[in-house]
Structures are given as C-alpha cells and as structure tokens.
N, C-alpha and C positions, 0 to 999 in steps of 0.2 A: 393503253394501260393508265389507270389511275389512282395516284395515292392517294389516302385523306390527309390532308395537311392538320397542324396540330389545333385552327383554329375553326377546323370543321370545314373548310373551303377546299373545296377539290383541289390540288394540286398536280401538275405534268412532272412525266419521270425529270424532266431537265430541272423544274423548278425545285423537285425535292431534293436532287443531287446537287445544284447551287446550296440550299438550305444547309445541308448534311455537310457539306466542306466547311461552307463559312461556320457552324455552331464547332466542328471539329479545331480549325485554328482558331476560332476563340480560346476554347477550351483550352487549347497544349500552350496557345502563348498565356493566357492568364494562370496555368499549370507553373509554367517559368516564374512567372513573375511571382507568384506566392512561394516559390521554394527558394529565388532571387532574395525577396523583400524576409521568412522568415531566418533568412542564414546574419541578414542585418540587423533584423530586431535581438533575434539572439546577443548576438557580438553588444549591440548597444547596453541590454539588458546586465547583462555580465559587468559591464563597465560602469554604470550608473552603482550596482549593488555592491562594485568592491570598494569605488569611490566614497560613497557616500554609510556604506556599513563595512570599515572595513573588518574589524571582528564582529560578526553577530552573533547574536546569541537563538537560540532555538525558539522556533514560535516568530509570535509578532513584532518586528522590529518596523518605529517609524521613524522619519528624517522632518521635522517640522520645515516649511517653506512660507513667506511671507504669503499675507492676505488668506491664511487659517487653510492654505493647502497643504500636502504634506503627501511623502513618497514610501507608501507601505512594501515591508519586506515580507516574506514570510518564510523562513529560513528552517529546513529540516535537511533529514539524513533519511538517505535509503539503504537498508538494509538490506544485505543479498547472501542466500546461502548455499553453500558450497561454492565449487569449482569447478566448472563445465570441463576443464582444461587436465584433470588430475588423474594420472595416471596409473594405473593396476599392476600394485608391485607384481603381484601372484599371478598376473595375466599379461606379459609385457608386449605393449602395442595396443593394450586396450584401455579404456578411459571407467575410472569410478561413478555410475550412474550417481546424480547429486542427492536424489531420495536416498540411496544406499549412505550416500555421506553425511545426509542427515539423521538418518536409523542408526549410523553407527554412534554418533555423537551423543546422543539421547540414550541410547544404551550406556553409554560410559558414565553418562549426570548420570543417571538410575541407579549407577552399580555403588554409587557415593552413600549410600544410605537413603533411612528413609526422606528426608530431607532433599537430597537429588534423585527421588521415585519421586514426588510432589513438584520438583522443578521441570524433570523430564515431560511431565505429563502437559502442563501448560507452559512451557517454554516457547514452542513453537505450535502456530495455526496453520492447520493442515485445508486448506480450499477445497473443498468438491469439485472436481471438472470432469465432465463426461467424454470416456472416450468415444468416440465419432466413429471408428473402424469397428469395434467392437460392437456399436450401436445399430451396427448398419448390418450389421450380421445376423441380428437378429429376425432381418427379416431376406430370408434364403432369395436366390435368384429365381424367376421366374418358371413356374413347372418343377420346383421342389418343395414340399410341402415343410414348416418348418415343428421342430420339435418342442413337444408340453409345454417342458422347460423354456425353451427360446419364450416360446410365444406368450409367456406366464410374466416372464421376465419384462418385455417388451412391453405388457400391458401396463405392470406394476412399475416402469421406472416414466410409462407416457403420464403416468397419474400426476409426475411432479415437474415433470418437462416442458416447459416452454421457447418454443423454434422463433425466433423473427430473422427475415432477412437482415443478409451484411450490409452495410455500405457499400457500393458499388463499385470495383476496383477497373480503374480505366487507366491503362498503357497505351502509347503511343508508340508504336514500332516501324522504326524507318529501316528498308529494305540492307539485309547484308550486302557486305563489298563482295565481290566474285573473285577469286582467288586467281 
C-alpha cells in the first residue's frame, strides 16, 4: 500500500506513520507552548497597563517613550446582560432564561412612559443568530419528504445564508487511567 505524500512523492505506510507522529508532537508541543507563552503575555500585559496607566480613561490612552516611541492603551468596558446564574422565584430550582431577563427589563423602561417606550426600543441590540437544530430540521431525514412550509422556509432563509467552515478544532487525548 501506498500513500501520497503531501509533496506528491509516493510515500510507504512507515514513512507516512513517521510523518503523521512527528507533525502530531509538533503540534501538541507548539500547542503547549502557545497556551505556556499566552498565560505570560497575558500577566505581562496586565502589568505594563496598570504600571504605566494606572487610572485610564476610555478609548486611547498613550505613555510617551524616548526616541518618539510610545505604549498605546486602548482601554474599554464590556458590557454583559443579565445573569446566567439567576434564579426562578416562581419556579424554584430553575434559572431565568437571560432573553427573559432582558424582555422583562425593557418592559419595565417601556412602562415609564413615552419617553421609556423610545428608550426600551433602542436600548438594547438584538444580534440575529441562526438556530442550527432548528435549521437542520428543515430538511427531514432521509425517506421523509419535508413539508410546504419546511421547505418554503428553507429556501427563503438559504437566500441570506452564508455557511464557511470552522476552524478546525484539534484535541489531543492521552489514554484514561484504568481504574
């Protein structure tokens, strides 16, 4: 048996299986070292920014350096809404979906007048994202034919759709302990 190798040169199953390990510990050890080296840039980063700004202010902040270099900041805030974590007085043991928490909030600006109807409404940006299970539903399993609707839907939502591959998610997995 014969592979093709990648640079078009026939390769033996042993050469391919040499090939395939050594590209394999590259990978996981240059894996290491990039999650090694970003855990230190991190830490460095933090410390240079708290050093050198320690109050900043929002937006661009610079630290002049001889010879006309200089150490740009750019210093914001992430907002985040609701509470994954918040719990359902009326349903106890269960968690307030954060949409909910956000529907209910906007309901309450709204209910301030007209004034919080006009807040409510562009307060917050609602992102479009496609559900994927629901997407996939559309087109039934193999040997059922799918309904008007499915299929009406399916056409009109491929109109705006565009699929590209993910980035390729590669785990290395070393064999469990045996109990």
């Amino acid at each position: 048996m014969e592979v093709e190798a990648t640079a078009g040169v026939p390769e033996t199953p042993e050469e391919f299986i040499a090939r395939r390990d050594a590209e394999i510990s590259k990978w996981v050890s240059d894996k290491e070292s990039l999650t090694v080296a970003k855990e230190y840039e991190g830490e460095s980063r933090a410390k240079v920014a708290t050093t050198l700004f320690p109050t900043p202010k929002k937006g661009t902040n610079r630290y002049a350096l001889n010879g006309g270099y200089s150490i740009k900041l750019v210093y914001g805030l992430n907002y985040t809404l609701g509470d994954k974590t918040k719990p359902d007085p009326a349903n106890p043991g269960e968690l307030i979906p954060v949409n909910q928490q956000v529907t209910d909030a906007l309901a309450r600006i709204a209910e301030l007048g007209n004034e919080g109807q006009e807040l409510a409404n562009v307060l917050v940006k609602w992102k479009p994202e496609l559900n994927e299970s629901v997407y996939l539903q559309l087109t039934p399993p193999e040997g059922m034919a799918p309904t008007n609707i499915q299929a009406e839907a399916k056409a009109i939502i491929d109109e705006i759709l565009t699929v590209k591959p993910a980035s390729p998610q590669l785990t290395f997995e070393t064999p469990k302990e045996k109990k």
